[in-house]
C-alpha positions in Angstrom: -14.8 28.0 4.8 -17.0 26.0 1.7 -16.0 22.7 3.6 -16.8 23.5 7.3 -20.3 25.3 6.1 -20.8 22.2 3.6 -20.2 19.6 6.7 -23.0 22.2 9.0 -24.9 21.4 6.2 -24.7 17.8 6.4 -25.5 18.0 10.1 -28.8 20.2 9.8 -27.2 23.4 11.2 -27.6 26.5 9.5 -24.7 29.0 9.7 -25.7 33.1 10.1 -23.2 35.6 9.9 -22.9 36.7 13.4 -23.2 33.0 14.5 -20.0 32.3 12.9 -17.5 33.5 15.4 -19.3 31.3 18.0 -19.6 28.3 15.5 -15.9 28.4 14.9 -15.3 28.2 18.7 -17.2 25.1 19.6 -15.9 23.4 16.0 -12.6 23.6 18.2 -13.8 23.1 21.4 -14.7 19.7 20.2 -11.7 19.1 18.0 -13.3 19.4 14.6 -10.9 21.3 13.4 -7.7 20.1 11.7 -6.3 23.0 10.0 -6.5 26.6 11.3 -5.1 29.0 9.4 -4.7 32.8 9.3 -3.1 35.5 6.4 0.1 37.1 7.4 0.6 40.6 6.0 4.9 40.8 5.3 7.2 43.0 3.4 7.4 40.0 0.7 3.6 39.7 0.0 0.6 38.3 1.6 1.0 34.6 3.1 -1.0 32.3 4.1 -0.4 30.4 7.5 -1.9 27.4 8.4 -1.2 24.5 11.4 -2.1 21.2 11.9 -2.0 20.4 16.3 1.3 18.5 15.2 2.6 22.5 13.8 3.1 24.6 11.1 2.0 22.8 7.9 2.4 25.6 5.4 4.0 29.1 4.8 2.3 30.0 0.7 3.0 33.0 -0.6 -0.6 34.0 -1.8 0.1 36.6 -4.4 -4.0 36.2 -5.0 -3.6 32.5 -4.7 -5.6 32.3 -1.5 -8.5 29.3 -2.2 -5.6 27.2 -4.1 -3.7 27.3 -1.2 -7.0 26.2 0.7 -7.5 23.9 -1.6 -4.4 22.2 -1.6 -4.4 21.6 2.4 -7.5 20.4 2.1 -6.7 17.7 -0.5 -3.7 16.6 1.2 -4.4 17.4 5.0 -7.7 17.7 5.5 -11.0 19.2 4.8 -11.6 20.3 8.0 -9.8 23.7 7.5 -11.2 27.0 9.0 -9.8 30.6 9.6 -8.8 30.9 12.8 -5.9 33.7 13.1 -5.6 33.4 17.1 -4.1 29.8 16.9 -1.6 31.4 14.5 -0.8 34.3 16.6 2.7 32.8 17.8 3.7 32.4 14.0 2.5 35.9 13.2 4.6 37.1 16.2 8.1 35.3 14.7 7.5 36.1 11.2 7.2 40.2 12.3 10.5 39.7 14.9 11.9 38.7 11.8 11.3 40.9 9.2 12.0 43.6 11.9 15.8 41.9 12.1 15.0 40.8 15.8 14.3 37.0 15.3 17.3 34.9 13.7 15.8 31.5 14.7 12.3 30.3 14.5 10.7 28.1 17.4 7.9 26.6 15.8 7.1 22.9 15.6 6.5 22.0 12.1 4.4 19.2 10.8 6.2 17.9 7.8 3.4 15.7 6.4 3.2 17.4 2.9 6.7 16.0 2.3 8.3 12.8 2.2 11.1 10.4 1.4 14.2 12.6 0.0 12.4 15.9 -0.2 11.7 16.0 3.8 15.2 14.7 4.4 16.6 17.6 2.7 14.0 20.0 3.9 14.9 19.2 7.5 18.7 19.6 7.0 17.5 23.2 5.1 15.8 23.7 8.3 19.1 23.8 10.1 21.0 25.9 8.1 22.0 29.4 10.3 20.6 32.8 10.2 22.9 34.9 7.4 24.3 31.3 6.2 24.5 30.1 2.8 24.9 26.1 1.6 25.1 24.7 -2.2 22.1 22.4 -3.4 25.4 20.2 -3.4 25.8 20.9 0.6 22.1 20.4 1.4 21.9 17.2 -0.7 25.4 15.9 1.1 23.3 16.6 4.5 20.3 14.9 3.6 23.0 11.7 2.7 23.5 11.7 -0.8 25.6 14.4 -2.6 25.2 13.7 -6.2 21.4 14.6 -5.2 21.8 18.3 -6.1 19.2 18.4 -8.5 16.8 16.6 -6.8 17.9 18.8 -3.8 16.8 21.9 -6.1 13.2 19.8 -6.9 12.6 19.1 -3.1 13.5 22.7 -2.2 11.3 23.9 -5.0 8.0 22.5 -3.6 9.3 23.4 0.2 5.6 24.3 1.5 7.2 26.4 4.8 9.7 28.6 2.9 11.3 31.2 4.8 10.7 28.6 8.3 12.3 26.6 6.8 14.7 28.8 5.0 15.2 27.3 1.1 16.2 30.8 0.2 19.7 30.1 2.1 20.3 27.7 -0.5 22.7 28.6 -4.0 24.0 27.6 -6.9 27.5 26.4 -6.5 29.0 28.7 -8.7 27.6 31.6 -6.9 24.1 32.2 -8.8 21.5 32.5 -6.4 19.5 29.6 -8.3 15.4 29.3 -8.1 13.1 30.1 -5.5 9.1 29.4 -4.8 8.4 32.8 -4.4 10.4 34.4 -7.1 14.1 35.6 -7.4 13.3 39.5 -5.9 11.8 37.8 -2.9 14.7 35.5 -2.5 16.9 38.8 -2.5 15.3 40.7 0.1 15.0 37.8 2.5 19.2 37.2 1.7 19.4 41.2 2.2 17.6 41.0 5.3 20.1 38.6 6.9 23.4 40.4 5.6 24.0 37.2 3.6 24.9 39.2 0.2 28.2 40.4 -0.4 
C-alpha cells in the first residue's frame, strides 16, 4: 500500500481512510493497477495471492513474511501493487475446493514472469504433473529436456513462486526421501496426505 499512497502523493491527492475503498476502485478502473493481491487463510498457513491481468504471479507462504512478499513483487513486477481480494476471489475459491478434497486440478492462468530459462521449463512440466502423482527431480528435469538437470531441477523447484498451483511438492527424491520444499517439510506432508499420495 506504501507505493500506491507514495505515487497519490506524487499526484497531489491526499488519501483518507474511508476514501480508500473508492480510491482503489478508480486506480483500476483506469488500469493503474498491476498487481492485486489478497491473503488466503489455509490449513498450511497464511498465503499471500497476488495476479498480474496475464494470472496468478505468486502463491508465498507468509508465515509473518507479508511486506517481503510485497516487496519482492514490487521489485520484480511492479510497484503498482494494491490489496484487492475480489480480483482474487476465483483463486480463493480453488485453493478452499482443494483443501476440502473437492478440486484435483487448478484452472488458473498463471503468469510465469518471475521465472525463466530452465527454472520455468521445469516449473511448467511440474505444473502438469497429476493430482495424487509423484515424479523424481530426475523425471521433472527429463521433462523439462535434460535429465542430468536433477539438481538444478531441485534449485528451480526451490524458488517455485506458485507452490501448491503449481504443485513442486509432487516432486521426490529418487530414492524415496521426500527431498526439500519452500514451505517446509510438514507442509509438504500434509499437502502429499491430502492427495493420498503417501503410502
Amino acid at each position: 500500500m506504501k507505493k500506491v499512497e507514495e505515487e497519490l502523493k506524487k499526484m497531489s491527492l491526499t488519501v483518507t481512510a474511508p476514501d480508500v475503498p473508492a480510491l482503489i476502485e478508480r486506480a483500476m478502473a483506469e488500469n493503474l493497477v498491476d498487481v492485486a493481491y489478497a491473503t488466503v487463510d489455509s490449513p498450511v498457513g497464511p498465503l499471500l495471492a497476488a495476479s498480474t491481468p496475464k494470472g496468478l504471479v505468486t502463491l508465498a507462504y507468509t508465515e509473518g513474511r507479508t511486506d517481503d512478499v510485497l516487496e519482492r513483487l514490487s521489485e520484480r513486477v511492479s510497484p503498482r501493487v494494491i490489496e484487492a481480494p475480489e480480483r482474487l476471489d476465483d483463486v480463493r475459491k480453488q485453493l478452499d475446493e482443494y483443501f476440502e478434497g473437492r478440486r484435483t486440478n487448478f484452472d488458473l492462468d498463471i503468469d510465469w514472469q518471475l521465472s525463466s530459462g530452465f527454472a520455468r521449463k521445469i516449473l511448467r512440466a511440474t505444473a502438469r504433473i497429476p493430482y495424487g502423482s509423484l515424479l523424481t527431480y530426475r523425471d521433472i528435469a527429463r521433462k523439462a529436456g535434460n535429465e542430468k538437470a536433477s539438481r538444478a531441477a531441485g534449485n528451480a523447484l526451490g524458488s517455485n513462486s506458485i507452490p501448491i498451483v503449481v504443485p513442486c511438492h509432487r516432486v521426490v527424491r529418487t530414492g524415496g526421501g521426500l527431498g526439500g520444499y519452500t514451505g517446509g517439510l510438514a507442509k509438504k506432508e500434509f499437502l502429499l496426505g491430502l492427495e493420498g499420495a503417501l503410502s
